[in-house]
C-alpha positions as CSV (number, residue, x, y, z in Angstrom):
1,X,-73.3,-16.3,-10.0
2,X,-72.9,-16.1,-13.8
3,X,-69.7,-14.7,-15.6
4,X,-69.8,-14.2,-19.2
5,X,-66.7,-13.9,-21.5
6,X,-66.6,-11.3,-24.5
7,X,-65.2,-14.4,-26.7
8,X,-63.8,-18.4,-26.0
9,X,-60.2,-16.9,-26.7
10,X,-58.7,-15.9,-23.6
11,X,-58.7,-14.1,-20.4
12,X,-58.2,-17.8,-19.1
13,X,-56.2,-16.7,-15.7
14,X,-58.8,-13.9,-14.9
15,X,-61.5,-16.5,-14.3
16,X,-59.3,-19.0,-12.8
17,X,-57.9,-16.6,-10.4
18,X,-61.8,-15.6,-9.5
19,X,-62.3,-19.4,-8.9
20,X,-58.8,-19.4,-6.8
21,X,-60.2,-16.6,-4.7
22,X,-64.0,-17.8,-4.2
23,X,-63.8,-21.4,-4.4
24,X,-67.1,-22.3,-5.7
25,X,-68.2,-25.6,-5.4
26,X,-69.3,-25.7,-8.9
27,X,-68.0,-24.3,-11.9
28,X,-69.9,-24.9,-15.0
29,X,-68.2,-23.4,-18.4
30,X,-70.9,-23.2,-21.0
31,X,-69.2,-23.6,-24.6
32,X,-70.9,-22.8,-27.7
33,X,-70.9,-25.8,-30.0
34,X,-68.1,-25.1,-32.5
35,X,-64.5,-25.5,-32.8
36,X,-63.5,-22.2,-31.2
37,X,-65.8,-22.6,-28.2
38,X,-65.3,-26.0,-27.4
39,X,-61.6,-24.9,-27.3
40,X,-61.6,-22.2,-25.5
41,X,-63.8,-24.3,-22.7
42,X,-61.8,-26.9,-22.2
43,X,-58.7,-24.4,-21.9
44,X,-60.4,-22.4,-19.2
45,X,-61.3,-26.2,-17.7
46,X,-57.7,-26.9,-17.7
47,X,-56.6,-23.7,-16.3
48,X,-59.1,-23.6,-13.1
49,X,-57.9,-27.7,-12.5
50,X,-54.6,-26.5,-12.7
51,X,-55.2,-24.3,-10.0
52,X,-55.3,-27.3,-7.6
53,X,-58.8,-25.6,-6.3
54,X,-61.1,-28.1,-4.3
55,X,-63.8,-27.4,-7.1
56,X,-65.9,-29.6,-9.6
57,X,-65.2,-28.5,-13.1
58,X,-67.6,-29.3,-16.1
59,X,-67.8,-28.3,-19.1
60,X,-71.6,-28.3,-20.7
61,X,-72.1,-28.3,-24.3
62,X,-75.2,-28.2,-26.5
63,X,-76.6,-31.4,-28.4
64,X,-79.4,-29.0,-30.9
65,X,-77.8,-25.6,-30.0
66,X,-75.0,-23.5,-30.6
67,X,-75.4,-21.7,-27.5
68,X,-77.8,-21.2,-24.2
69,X,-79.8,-18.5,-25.8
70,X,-80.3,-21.1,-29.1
71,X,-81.3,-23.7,-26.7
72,X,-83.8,-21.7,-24.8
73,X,-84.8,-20.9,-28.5
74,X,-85.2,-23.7,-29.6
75,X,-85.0,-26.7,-26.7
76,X,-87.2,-25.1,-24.1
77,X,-86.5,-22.5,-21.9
78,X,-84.1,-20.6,-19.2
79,X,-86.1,-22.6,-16.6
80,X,-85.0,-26.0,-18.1
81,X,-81.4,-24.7,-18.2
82,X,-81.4,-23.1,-14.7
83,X,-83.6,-26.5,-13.2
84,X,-80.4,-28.6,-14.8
85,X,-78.2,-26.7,-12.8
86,X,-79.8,-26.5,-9.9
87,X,-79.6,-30.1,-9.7
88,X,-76.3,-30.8,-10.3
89,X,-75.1,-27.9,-7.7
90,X,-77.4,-29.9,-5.3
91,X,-75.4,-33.0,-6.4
92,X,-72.1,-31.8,-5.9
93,X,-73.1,-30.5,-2.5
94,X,-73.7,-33.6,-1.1
């Protein structure tokens, strides 16, 4: 399941109360690669792990990209992305 924020700026309880109710065993908070979005990941990171939730928290950011549409611009495409994740979900649930 994806969930997509209208900006990095808050609504940090909303998702970590949607993580407190379905206790994924993956979360993986995608920041855009500037100041702001880095940010605002690590805040919602810190809000889910305060949660105490029996979840792996990660947040991904881009190396060549300012976000996952850049990348799959410019690094490849949304198979690359969605293969990475695959594999680390597969990680995590072993």
């Amino acid at each position: 399941t994806a969930i997509g924020r209208s900006n990095c700026v808050g609504e940090h309880y909303q998702l970590a109360d949607l993580v407190d109710r379905v206790r994924p065993p993956l979360v993986v908070i995608l920041a855009d690669n500037d100041d702001a979005g880095l940010d605002g990941a690590y805040d919602l990171e810190s809000e889910i792990l305060d949660r105490k939730v029996e979840t792996e928290v990660e947040v991904w950011e881009w190396n060549s990209a300012n976000d996952l549409r850049e990348f799959c611009q410019i690094d490849g495409n949304k198979q690359i992305f969605i293969n990475a994740l695959k594999g680390r979900l597969e990680d995590v649930r072993r």
